[in-house]
Each structure stands twice: as C-alpha cells, then as structure tokens.
matplotlib code that plots the C-alpha trace (Angstrom):
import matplotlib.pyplot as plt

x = [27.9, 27.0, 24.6, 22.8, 21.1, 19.3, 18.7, 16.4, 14.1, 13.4, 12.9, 10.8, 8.7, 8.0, 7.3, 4.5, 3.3, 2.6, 1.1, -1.4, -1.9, -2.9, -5.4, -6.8, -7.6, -8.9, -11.3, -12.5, -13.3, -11.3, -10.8, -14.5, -15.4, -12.5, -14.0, -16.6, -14.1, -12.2, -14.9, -16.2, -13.0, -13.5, -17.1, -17.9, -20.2, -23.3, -24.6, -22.1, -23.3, -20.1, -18.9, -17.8, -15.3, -16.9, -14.5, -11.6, -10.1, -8.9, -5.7, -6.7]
y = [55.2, 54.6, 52.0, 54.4, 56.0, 53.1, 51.4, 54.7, 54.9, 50.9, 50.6, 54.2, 52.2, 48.8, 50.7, 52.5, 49.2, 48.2, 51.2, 51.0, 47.3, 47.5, 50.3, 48.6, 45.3, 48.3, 49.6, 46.2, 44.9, 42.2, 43.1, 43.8, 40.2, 38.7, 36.5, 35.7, 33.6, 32.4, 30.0, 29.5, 27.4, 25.4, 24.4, 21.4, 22.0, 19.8, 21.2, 19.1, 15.5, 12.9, 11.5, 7.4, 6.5, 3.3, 3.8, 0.7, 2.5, 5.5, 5.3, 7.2]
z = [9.2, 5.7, 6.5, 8.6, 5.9, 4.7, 7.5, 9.1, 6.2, 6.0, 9.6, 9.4, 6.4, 8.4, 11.8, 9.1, 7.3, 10.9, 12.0, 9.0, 10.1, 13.0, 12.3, 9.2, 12.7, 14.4, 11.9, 10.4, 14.2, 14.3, 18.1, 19.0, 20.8, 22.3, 24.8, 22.7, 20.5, 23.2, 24.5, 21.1, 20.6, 23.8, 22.7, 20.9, 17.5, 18.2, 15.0, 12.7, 12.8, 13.3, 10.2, 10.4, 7.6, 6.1, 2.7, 3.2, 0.1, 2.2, 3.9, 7.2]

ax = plt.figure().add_subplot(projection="3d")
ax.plot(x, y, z, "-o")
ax.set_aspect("equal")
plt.show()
C-alpha cells in the first residue's frame, strides 16, 4: 500500500503534462487543416526539379 502514495501523484503529474500538451497542439493549430495535409502527402511536388546522380564517387 506503500507504493500507493507515489504512484497517485506521478500518474496525477503525467496525466497533467499531457493535459498541458495537448492544449499547447490546440492553441498553436496544429489541428486546424487535417485534410489539407492528408492529400498534401499523396501529391507529387512538380516544383522540385529531379536530381540525376552523375557523381561515380558516391556509393548510392
């Protein structure tokens, strides 16, 4: 029963540090255009020109 009184407060302090988390994602937007960067990641940049790799030196 000891181990009672320190497990409450440390679970009472993470279940905070991921209260105050979550609201800090809230209040910096991090959740303001979700589908928006879900296609984002489907589409291919045609703004980035394709490198070739002429360099024999290079391993890969």
């Amino acid at each position: 029963m000891n181990i009672l009184v320190i497990l409450i407060p440390v679970s009472l302090v993470l279940g905070g540090l991921g209260l105050i988390a979550f609201l800090w994602s809230l209040r910096s937007d991090q959740y303001e255009d979700l589908e928006g960067d879900a296609w984002r990641i489907l589409s291919e940049d045609e703004d980035k020109p394709h490198e070739e790799n002429n360099d024999s030196t290079k391993p890969f």
